[in-house]
Every structure is written in structure tokens, then in C-alpha cells.
DSSP file (Angstrom, degrees, kcal/mol; ACC not computed):
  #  RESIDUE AA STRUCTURE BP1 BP2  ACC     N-H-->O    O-->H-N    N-H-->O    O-->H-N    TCO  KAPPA ALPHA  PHI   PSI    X-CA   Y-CA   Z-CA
    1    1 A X              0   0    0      0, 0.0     2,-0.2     0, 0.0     0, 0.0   0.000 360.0 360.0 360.0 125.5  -13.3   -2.9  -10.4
    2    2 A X        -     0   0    0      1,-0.1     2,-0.1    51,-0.0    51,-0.1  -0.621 360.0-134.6 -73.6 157.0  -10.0   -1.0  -11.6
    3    3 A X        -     0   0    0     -2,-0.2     2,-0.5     1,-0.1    50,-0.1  -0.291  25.8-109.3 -91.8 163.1   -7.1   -1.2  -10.0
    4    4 A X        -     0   0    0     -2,-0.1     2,-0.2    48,-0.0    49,-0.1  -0.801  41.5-169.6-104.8 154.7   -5.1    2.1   -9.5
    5    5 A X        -     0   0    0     -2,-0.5     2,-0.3    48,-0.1    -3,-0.0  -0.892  29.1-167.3-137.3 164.4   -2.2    2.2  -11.4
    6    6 A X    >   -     0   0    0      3,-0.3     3,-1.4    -2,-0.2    -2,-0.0  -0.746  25.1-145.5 176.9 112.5    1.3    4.4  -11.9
    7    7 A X  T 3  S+     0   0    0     -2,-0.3     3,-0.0     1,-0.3    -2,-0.0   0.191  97.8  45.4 -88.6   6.7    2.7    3.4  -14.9
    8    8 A X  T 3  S+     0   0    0      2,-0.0    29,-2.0    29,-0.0    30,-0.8   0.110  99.7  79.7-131.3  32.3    6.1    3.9  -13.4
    9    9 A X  E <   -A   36   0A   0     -3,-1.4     2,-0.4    27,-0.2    -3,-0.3  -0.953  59.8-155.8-121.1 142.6    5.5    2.2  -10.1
   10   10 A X  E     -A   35   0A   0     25,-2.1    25,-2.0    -2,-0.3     2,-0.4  -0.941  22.2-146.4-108.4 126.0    5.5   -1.8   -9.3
   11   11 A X        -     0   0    0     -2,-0.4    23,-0.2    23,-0.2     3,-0.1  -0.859   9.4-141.4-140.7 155.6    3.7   -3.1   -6.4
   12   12 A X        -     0   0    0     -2,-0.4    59,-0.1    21,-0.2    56,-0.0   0.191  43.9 -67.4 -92.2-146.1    3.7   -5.4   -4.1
   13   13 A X        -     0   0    0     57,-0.2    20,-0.5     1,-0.1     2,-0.2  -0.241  59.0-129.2 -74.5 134.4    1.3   -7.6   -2.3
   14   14 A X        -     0   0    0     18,-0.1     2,-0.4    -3,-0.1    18,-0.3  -0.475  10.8-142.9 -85.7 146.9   -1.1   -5.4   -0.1
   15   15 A X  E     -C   31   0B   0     16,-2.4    16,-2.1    -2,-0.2     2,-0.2  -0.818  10.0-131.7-117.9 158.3   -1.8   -5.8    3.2
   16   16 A X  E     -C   30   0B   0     -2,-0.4     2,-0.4    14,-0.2    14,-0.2  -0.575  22.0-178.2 -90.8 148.9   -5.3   -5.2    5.0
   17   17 A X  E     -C   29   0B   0     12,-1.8    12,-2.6    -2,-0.2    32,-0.2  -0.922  30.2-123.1-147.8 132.8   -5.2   -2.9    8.4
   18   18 A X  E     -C   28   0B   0     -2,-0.4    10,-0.2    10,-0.2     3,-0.1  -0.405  13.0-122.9 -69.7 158.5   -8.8   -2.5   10.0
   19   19 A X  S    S-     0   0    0      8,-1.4     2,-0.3     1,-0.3     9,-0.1   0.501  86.0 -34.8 -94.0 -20.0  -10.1    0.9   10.6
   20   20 A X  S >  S-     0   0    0      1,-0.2     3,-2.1     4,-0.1    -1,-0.3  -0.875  77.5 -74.0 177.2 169.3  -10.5    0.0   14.4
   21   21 A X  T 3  S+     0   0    0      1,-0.3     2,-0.8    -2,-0.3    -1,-0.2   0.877 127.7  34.1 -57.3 -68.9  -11.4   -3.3   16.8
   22   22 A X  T 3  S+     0   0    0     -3,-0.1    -1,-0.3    -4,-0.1     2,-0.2  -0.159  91.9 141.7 -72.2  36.3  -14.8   -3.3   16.1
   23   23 A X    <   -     0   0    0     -3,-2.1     3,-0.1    -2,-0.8    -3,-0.1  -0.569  60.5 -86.6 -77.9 143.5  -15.0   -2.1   12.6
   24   24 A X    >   -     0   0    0     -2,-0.2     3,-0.7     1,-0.2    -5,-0.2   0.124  54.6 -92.7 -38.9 143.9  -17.1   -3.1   10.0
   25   25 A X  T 3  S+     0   0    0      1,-0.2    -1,-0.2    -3,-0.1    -3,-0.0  -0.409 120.0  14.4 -55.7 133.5  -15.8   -6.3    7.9
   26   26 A X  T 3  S+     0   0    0      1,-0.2     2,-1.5    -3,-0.1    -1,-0.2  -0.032  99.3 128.9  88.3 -40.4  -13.6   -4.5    4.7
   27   27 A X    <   +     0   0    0     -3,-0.7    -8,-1.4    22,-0.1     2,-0.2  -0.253  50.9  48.9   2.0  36.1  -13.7   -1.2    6.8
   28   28 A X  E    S-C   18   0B   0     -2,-1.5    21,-1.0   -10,-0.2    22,-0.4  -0.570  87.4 -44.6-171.4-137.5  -10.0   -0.1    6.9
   29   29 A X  E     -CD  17  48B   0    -12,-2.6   -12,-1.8    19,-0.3     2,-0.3  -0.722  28.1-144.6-132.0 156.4   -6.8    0.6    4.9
   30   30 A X  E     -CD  16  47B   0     17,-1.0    17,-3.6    -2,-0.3     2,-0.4  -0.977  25.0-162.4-127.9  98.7   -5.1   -1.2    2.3
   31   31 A X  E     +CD  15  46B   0    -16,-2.1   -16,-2.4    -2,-0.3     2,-0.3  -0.633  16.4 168.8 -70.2 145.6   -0.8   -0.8    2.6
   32   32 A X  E     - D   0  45B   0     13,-1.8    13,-2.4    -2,-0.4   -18,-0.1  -0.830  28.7-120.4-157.4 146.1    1.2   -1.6    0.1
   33   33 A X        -     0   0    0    -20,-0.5     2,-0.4    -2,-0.3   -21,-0.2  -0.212  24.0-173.0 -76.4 175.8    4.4   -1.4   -1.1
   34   34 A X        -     0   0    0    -23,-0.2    32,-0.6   -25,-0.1     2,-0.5  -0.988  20.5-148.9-152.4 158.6    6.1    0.2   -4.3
   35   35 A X  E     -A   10   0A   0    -25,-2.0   -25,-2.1    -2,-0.4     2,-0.6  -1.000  17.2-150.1-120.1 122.4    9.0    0.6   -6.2
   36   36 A X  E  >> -AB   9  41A   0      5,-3.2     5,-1.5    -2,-0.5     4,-1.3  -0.874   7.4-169.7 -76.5 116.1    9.5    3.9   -8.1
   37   37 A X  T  45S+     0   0    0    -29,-2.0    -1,-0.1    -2,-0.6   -28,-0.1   0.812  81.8  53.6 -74.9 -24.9   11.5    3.2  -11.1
   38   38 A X  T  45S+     0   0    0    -30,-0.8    -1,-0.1     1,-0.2   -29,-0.1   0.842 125.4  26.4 -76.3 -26.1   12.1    7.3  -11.9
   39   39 A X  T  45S-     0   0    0      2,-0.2    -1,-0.2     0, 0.0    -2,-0.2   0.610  98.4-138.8-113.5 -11.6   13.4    8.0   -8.6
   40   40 A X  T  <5S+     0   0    0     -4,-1.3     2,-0.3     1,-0.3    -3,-0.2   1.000  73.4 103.6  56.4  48.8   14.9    4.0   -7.8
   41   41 A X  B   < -B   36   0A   0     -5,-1.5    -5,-3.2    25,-0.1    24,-0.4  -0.936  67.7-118.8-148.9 166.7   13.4    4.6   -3.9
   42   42 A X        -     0   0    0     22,-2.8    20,-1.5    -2,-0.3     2,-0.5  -0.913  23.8-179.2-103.2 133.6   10.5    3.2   -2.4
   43   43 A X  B     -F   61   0C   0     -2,-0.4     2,-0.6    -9,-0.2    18,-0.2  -0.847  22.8-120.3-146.0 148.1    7.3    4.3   -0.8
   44   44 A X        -     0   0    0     16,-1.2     2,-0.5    -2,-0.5    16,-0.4  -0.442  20.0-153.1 -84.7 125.8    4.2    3.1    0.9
   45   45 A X  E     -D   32   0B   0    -13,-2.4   -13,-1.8    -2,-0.6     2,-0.7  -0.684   3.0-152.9-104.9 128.7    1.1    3.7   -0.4
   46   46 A X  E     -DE  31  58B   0     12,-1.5    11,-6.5    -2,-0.5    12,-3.2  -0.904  16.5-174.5-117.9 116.0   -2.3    3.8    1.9
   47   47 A X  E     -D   30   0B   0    -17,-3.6     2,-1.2    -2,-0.7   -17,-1.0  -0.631  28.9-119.3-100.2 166.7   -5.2    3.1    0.4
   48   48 A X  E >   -D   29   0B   0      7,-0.4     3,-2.1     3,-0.3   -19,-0.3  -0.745  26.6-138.9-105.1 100.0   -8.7    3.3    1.6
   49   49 A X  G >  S+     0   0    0     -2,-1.2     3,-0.7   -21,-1.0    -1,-0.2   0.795  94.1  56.7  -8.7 -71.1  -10.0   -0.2    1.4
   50   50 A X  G 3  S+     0   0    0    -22,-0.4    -1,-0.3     1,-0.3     2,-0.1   0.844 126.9  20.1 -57.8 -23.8  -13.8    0.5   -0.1
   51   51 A X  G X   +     0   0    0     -3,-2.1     3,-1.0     4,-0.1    -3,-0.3  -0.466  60.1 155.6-138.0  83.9  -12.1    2.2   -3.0
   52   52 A X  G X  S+     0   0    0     -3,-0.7     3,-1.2     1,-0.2    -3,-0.1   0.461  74.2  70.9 -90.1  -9.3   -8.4    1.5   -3.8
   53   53 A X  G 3  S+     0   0    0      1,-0.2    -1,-0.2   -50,-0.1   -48,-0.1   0.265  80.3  67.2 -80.7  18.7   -9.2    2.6   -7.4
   54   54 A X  G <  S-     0   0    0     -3,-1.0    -1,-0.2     1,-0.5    -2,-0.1   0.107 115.0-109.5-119.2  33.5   -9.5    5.6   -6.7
   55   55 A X    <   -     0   0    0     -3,-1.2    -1,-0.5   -10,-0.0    -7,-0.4  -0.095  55.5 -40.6  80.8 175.5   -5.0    5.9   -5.6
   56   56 A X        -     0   0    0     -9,-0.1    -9,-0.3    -3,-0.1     3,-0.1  -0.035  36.3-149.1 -57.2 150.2   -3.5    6.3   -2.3
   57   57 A X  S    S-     0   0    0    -11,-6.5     2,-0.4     1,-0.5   -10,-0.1   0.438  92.3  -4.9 -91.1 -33.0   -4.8    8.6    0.6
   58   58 A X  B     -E   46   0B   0    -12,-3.2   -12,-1.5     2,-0.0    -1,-0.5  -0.917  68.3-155.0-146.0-177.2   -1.3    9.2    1.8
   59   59 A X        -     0   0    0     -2,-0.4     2,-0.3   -14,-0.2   -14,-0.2  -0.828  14.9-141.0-156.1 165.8    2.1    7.5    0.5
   60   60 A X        -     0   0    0    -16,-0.4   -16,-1.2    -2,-0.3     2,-1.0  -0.985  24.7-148.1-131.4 104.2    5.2    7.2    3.1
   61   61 A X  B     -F   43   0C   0     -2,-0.3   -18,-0.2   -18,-0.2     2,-0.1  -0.810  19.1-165.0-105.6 117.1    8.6    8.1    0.6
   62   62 A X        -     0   0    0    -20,-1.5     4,-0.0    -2,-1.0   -19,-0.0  -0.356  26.6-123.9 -79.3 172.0   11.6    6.4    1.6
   63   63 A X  S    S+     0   0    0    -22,-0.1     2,-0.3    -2,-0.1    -1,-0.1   0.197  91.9  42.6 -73.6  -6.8   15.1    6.5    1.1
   64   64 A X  S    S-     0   0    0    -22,-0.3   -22,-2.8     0, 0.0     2,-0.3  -0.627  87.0-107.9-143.5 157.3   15.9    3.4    0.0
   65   65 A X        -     0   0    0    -24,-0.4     2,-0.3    -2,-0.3   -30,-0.1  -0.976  32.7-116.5 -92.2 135.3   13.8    0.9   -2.6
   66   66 A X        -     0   0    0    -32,-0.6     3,-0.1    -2,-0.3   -23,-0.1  -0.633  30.8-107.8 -86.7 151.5   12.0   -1.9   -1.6
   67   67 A X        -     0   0    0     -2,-0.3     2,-0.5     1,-0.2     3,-0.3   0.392  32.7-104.8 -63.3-173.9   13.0   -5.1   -2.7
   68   68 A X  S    S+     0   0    0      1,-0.2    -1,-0.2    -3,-0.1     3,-0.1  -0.948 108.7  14.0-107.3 136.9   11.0   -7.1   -5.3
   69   69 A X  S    S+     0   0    0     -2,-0.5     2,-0.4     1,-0.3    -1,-0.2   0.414  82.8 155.4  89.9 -11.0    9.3   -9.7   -3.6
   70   70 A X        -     0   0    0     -3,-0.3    -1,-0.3    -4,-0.0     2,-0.2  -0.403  20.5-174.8 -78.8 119.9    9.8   -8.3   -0.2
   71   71 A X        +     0   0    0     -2,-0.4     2,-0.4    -3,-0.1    -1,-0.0  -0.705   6.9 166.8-109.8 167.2    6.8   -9.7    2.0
   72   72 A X        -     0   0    0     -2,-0.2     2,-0.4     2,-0.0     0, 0.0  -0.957  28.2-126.7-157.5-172.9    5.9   -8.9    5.9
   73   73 A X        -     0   0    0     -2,-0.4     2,-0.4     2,-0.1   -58,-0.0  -0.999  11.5-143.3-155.1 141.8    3.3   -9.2    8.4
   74   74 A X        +     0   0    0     -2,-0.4     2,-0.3     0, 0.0    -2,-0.0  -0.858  35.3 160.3-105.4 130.7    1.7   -6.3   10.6
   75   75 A X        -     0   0    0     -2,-0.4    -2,-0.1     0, 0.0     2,-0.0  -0.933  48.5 -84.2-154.9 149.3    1.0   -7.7   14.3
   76   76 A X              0   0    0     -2,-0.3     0, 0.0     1,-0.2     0, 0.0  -0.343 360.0 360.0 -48.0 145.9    0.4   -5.8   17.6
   77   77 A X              0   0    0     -2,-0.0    -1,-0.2     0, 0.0     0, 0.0   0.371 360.0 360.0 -90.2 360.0    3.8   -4.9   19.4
């Protein structure tokens, strides 16, 4: 498979989000973060799990850049 790429974006490590509680395994969204080097901000990129080579569905642009290295965890409130 290729990977999507933006040859002036870094990103990091992606996290899996399910498409709902009983959804299929592999069913769901791929986040991840990014650094834009052209603009020095960050923004989060949602991808669609079954094909993440085919780019983001939506991106989130912040204000800010995220760090290099910068890890989390997604959990219910």
C-alpha cells in the first residue's frame, strides 16, 4: 500500500478511532498529527481507515505547531 504523503508536512504517529461501538474491525478513522513546515503551524489530519492513501477526509488547522514527538491517547470523557 502507499502511504499518503505532503512533501512539506511531517507526521506523527496515528491514532485509530472506530467508526462506532459495534463497527466492523479496521472500520473507522485514522488521526494524525502534522507539522507544516510552509506555514510553521499544525494541523490534524483525518483519514479514513480502509484507505489512508488516498489523503485526509478533513484536516483541523491550528494556530500553533505541534511538537515533534508529541504523543496522546484518545479515551471516553
Amino acid at each position: 500500500m502507499q502511504v499518503y504523503t505532503e512533501d512539506h508536512c511531517a507526521f506523527g504517529e496515528p491514532t485509530f478511532v472506530p467508526a462506532g461501538d459495534d463497527s466492523a474491525e479496521g472500520d473507522g478513522f485514522l488521526l494524525a498529527t502534522a507539522y507544516d513546515e510552509r506555514s510553521d503551524r499544525g494541523h490534524l489530519a483525518v483519514f479514513d481507515a480502509s484507505g489512508p492513501e488516498r489523503g485526509p477526509i478533513a484536516t483541523v488547522q491550528l494556530a500553533h505547531r505541534i511538537p515533534a514527538g508529541f504523543h496522546g491517547i484518545w479515551r471516553p470523557g
